[in-house]
Residue frames as qw, qx, qy, qz and C-alpha x, y, z in Angstrom:
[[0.341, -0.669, -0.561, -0.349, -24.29, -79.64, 15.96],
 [0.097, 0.477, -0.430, 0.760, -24.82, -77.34, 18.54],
 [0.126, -0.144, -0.885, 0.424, -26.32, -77.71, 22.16],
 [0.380, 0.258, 0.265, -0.847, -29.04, -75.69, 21.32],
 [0.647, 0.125, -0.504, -0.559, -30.12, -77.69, 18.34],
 [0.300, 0.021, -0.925, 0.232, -30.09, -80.96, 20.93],
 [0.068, 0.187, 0.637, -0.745, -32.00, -79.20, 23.51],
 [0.419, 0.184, -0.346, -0.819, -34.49, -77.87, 20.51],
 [0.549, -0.030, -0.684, -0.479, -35.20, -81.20, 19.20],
 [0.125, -0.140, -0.880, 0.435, -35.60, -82.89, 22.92],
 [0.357, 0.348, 0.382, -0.778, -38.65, -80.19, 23.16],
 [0.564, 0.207, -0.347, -0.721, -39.81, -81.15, 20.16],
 [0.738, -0.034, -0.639, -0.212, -39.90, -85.42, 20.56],
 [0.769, -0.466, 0.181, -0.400, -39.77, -85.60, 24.43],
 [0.887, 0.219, -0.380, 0.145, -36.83, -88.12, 24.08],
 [0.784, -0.482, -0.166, 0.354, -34.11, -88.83, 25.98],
 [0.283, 0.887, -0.218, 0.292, -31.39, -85.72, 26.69],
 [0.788, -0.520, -0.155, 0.290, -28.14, -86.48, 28.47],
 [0.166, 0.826, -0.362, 0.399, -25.23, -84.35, 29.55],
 [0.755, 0.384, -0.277, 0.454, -22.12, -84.85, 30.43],
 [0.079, -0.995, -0.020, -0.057, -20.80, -83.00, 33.27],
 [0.337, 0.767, -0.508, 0.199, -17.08, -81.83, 33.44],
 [0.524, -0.392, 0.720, -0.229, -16.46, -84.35, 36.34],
 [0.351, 0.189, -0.885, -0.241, -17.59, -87.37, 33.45],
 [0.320, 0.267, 0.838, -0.351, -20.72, -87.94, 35.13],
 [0.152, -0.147, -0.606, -0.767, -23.44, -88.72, 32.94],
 [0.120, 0.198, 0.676, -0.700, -26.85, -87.85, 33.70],
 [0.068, -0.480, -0.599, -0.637, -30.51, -87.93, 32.09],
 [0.085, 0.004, 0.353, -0.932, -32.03, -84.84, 32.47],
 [0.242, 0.361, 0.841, -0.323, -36.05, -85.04, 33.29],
 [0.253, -0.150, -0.421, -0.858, -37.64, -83.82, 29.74],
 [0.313, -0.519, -0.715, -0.347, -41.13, -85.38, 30.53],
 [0.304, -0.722, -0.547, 0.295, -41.27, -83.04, 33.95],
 [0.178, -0.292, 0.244, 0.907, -40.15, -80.09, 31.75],
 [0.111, -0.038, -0.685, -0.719, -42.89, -80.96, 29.25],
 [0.224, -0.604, -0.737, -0.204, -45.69, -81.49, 31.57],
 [0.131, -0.841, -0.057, -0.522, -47.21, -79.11, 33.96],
 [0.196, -0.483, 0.599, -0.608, -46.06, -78.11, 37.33],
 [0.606, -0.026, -0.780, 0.153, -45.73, -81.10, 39.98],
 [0.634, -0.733, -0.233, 0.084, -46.72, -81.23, 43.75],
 [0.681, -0.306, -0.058, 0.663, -42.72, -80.78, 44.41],
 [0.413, 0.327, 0.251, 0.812, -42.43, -77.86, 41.94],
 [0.229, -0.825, -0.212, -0.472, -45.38, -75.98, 43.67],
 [0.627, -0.673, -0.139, 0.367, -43.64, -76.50, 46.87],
 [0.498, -0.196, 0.109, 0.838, -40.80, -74.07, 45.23],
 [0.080, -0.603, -0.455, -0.651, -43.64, -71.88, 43.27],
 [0.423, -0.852, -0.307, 0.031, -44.54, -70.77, 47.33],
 [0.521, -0.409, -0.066, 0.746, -41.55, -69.20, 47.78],
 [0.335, 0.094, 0.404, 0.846, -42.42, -67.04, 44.79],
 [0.088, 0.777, 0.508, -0.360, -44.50, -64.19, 45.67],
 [0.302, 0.855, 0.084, -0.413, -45.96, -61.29, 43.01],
 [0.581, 0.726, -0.261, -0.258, -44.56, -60.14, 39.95],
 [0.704, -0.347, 0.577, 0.227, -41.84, -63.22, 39.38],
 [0.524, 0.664, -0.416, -0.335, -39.55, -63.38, 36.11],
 [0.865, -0.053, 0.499, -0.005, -38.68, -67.40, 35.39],
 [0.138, -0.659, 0.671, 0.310, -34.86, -67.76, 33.97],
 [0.029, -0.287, 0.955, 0.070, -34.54, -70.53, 31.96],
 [0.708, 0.184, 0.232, -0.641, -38.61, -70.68, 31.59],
 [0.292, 0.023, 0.954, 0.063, -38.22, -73.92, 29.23],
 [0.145, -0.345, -0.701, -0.606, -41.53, -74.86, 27.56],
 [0.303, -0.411, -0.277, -0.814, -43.19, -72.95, 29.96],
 [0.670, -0.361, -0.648, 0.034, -45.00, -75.21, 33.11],
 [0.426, -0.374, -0.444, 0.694, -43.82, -72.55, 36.05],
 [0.119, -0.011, -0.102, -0.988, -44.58, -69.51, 34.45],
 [0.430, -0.231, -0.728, -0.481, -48.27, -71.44, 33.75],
 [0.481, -0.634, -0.602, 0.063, -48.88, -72.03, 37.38],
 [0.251, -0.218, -0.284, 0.899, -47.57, -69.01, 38.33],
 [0.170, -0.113, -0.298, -0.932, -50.02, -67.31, 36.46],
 [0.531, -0.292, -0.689, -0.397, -52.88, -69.64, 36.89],
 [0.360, -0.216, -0.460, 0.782, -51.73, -68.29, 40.94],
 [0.080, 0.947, 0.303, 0.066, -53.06, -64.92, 39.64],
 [0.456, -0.582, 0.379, 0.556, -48.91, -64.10, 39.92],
 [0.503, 0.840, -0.186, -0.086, -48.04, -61.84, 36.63],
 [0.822, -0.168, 0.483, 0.250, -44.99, -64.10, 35.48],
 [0.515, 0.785, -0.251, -0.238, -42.47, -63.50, 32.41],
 [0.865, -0.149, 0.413, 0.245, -40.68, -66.38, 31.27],
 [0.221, 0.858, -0.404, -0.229, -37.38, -65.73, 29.50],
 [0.898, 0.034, 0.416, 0.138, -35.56, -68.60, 27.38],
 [0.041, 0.607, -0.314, -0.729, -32.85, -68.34, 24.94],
 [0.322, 0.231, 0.913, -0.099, -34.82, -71.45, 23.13],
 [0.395, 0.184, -0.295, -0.850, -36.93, -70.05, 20.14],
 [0.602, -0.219, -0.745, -0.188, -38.82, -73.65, 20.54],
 [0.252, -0.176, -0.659, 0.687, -38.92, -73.28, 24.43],
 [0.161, 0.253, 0.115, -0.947, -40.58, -69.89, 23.87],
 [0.431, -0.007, -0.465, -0.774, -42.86, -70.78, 21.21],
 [0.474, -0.182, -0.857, -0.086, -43.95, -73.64, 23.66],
 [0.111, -0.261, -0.492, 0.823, -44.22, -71.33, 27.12],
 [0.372, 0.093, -0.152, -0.911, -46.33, -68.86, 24.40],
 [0.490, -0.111, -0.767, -0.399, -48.65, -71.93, 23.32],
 [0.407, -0.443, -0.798, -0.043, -49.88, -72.45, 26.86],
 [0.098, -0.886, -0.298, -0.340, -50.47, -68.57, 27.65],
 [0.569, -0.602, -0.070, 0.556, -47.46, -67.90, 29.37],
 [0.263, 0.950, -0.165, 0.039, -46.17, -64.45, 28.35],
 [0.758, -0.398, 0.262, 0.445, -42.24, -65.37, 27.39],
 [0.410, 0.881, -0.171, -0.164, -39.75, -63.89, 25.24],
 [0.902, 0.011, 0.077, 0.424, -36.59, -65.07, 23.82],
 [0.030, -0.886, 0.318, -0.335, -33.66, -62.97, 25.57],
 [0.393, 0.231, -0.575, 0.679, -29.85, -63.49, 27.30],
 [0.438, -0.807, -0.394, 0.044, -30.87, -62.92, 30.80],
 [0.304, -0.627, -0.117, 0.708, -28.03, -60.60, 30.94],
 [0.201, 0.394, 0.434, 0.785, -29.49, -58.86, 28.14],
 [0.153, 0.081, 0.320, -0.931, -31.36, -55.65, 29.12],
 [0.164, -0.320, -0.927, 0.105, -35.36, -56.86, 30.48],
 [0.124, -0.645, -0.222, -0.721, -38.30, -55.48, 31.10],
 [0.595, -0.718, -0.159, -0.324, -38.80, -54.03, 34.47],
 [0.677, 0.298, -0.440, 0.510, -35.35, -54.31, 35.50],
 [0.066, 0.125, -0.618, 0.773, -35.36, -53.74, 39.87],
 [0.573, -0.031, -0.157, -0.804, -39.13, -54.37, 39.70],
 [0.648, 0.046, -0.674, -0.351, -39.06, -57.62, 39.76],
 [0.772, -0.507, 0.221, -0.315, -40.46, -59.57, 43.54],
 [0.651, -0.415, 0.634, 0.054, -38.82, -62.57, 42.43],
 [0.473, 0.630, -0.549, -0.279, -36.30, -63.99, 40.18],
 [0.877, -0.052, 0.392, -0.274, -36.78, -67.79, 39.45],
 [0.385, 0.502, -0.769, -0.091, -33.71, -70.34, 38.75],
 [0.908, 0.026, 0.307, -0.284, -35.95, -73.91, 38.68],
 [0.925, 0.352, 0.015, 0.139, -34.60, -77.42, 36.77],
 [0.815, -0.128, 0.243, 0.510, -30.51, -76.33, 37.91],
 [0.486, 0.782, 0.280, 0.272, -30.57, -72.96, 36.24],
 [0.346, -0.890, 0.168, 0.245, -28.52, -71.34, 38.57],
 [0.809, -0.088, 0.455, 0.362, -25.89, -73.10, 36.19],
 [0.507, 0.754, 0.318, 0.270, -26.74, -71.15, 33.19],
 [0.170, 0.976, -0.104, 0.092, -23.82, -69.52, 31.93],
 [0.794, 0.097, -0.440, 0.409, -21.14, -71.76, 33.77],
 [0.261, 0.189, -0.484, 0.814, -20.61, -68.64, 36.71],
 [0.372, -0.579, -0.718, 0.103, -23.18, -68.96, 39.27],
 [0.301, -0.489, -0.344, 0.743, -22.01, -65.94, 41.31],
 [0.019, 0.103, -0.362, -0.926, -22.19, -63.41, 37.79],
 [0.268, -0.506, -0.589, -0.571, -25.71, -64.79, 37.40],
 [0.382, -0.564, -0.546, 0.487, -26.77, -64.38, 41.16],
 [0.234, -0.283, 0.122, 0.922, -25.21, -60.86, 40.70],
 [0.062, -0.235, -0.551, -0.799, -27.22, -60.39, 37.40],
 [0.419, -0.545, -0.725, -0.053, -30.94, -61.67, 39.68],
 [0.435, -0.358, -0.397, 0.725, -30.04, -59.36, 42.17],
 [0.031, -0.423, -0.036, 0.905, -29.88, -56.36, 40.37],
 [0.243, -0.206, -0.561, -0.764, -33.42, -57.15, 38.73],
 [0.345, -0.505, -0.739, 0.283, -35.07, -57.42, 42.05],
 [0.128, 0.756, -0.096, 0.635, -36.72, -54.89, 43.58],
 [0.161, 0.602, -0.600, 0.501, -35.45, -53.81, 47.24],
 [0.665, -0.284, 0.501, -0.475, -37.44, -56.60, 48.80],
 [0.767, 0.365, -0.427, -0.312, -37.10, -58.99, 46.25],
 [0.711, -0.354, 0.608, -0.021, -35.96, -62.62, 46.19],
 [0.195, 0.506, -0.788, -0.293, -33.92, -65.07, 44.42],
 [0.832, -0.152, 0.452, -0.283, -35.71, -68.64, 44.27],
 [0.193, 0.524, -0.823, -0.105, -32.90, -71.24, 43.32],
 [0.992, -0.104, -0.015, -0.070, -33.36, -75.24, 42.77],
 [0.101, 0.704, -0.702, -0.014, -29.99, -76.50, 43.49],
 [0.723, 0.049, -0.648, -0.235, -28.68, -79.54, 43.68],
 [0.650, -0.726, -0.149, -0.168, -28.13, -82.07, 46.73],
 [0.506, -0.775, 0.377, -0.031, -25.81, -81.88, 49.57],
 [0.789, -0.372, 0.394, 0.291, -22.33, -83.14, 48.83],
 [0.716, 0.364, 0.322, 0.501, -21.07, -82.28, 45.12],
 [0.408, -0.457, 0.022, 0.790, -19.68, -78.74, 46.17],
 [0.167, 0.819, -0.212, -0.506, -19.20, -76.28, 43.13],
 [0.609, 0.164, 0.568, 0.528, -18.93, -77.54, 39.46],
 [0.376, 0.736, -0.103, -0.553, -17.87, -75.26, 36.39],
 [0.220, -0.307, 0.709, 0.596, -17.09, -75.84, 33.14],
 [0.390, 0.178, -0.627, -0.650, -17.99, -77.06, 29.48],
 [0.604, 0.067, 0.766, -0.211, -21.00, -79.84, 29.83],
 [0.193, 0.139, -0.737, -0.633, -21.93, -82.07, 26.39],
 [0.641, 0.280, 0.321, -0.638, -25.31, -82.28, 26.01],
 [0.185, 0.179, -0.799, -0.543, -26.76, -85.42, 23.45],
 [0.623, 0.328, 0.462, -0.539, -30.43, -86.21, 22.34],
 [0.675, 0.553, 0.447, -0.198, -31.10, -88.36, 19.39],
 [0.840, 0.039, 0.144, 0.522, -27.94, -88.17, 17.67],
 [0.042, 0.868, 0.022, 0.495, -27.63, -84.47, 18.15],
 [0.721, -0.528, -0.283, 0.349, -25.06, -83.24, 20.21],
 [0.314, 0.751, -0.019, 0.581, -23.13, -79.96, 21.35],
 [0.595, -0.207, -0.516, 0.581, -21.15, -78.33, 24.16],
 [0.078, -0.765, -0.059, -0.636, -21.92, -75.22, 26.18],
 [0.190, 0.176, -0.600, 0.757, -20.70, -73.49, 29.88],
 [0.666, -0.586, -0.405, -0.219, -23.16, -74.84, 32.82],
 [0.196, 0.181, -0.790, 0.552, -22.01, -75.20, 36.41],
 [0.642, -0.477, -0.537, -0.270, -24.10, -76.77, 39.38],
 [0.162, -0.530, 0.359, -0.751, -24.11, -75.71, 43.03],
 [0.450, -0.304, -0.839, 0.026, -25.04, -78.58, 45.81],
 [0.535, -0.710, -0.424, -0.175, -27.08, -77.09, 48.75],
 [0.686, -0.551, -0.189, 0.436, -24.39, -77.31, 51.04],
 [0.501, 0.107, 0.127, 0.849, -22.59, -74.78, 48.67],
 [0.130, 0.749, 0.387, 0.522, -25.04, -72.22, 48.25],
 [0.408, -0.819, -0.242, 0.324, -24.27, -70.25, 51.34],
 [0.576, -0.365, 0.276, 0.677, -20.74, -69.47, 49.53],
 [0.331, 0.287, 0.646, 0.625, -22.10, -68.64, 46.52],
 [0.038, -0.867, -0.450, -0.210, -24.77, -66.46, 47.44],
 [0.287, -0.894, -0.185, 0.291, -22.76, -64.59, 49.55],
 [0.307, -0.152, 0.473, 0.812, -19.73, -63.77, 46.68],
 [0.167, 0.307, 0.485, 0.802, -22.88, -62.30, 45.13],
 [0.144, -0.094, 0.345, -0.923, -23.98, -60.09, 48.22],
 [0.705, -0.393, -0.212, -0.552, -27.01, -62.31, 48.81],
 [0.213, -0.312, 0.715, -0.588, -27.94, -64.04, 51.48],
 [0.293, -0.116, -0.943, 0.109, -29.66, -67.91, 52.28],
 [0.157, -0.210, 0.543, -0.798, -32.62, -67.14, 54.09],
 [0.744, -0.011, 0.179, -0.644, -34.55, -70.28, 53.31],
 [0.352, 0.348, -0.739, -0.457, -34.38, -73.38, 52.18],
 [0.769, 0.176, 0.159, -0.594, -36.59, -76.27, 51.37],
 [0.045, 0.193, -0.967, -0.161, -36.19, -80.08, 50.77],
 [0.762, -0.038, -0.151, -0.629, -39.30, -81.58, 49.17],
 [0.733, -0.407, 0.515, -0.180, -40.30, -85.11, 49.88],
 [0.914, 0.377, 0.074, 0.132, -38.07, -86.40, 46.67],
 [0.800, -0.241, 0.187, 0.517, -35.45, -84.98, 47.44],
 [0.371, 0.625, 0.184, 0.662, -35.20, -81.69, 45.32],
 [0.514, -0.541, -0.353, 0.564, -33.71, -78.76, 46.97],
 [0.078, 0.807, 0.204, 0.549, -34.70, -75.09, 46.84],
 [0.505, -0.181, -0.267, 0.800, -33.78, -71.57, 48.21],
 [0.127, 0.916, 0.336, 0.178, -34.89, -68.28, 48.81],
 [0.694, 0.031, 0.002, 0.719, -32.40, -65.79, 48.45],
 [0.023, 0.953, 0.295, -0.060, -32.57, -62.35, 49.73],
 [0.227, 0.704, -0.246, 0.626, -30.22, -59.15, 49.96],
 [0.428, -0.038, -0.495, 0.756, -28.80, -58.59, 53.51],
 [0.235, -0.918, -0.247, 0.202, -30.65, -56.14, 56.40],
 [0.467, -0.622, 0.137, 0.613, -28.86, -53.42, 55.61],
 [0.515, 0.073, 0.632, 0.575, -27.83, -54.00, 52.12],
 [0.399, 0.526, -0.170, -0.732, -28.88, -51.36, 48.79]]
């Protein structure tokens, strides 16, 4: 089975979804605050996200929803054909696309949104950073959830398992204290960040004064 058919059926019964990460920590990941709407903690990272805002890794949808319901035009992008069909069900415009597949409005975008650990997606944090970047336009921002202080830089292969479904695929995770390093191997720059009062940590990421 693959990790998409795991991740599929989790959206579909709201069960339990754990992964594996390459260190052999196991971890359950929070389907029921994927599956409901936006939280108190989640709007506190939704302010960082002014105008037109494209949401990576959009899930079943719940950021792109209150972005909109903001009056913030929002496009939520999953590669998740369930994800999407769930984002589409509660009037979020989403599509199912590779974020490095070619997007719409590509340098247009105010702000590119990596919520729920997405900065992971793909296993190379810096290549996606890179990718966010160069769909911003020249004022744009990067708004990252990361994780907390102390677990540095993880890559590699994580095993995802839900309901005897299970499958492997390239994540990596990024702890707060790391993100300075990371953004700046992908010519951005730290120029916010935000601890909510649980304990979830966010970022706003810009280009450099100076920078093209």
């Amino acid at each position: 089975m693959s990790a998409m058919a795991a991740y599929e059926s989790v959206l579909r019964s709201g069960g339990d979804f754990w992964v594996r990460r390459p260190d052999g920590e196991l971890l359950s990941l929070p389907v029921q605050r994927w599956l409901s709407d936006a939280d108190p903690c989640d709007e506190v990272m939704l302010d960082l996200c002014v105008d037109a805002t494209l949401d990576v890794g959009c899930g079943p949808g719940r950021l792109s929803r209150s972005l909109a319901d903001r009056g913030i035009d929002a496009l939520g992008i999953d590669l998740s054909a369930e994800a999407v069909r769930q984002a589409q069900s509660r009037g979020v415009h989403a599509l199912q696309v590779d974020v490095f597949d070619p997007l719409p409005n590509e340098g247009s975008w105010s702000c590119v949104l990596l919520a729920d650990g997405n900065i992971g997606i793909g296993g190379d944090p810096v290549a996606l950073l890179r990718r966010c970047s160069n769909l911003l336009a020249a004022n744009g921002r990067v708004v990252v959830e990361v994780e907390p202080p102390g677990s540095g830089i993880t890559r590699g292969r994580v095993h995802v398992a839900t309901d005897g479904l299970h499958g492997w695929m390239p994540w990596a995770s990024v702890a707060a204290d790391a993100l300075h390093e990371v953004a700046g191997d992908a010519g951005l720059a730290v120029r916010r960040s935000v601890v909510t009062p649980s304990g979830r940590h966010m970022a706003e990421l810009t280009r450099p004064a100076g920078s093209v």
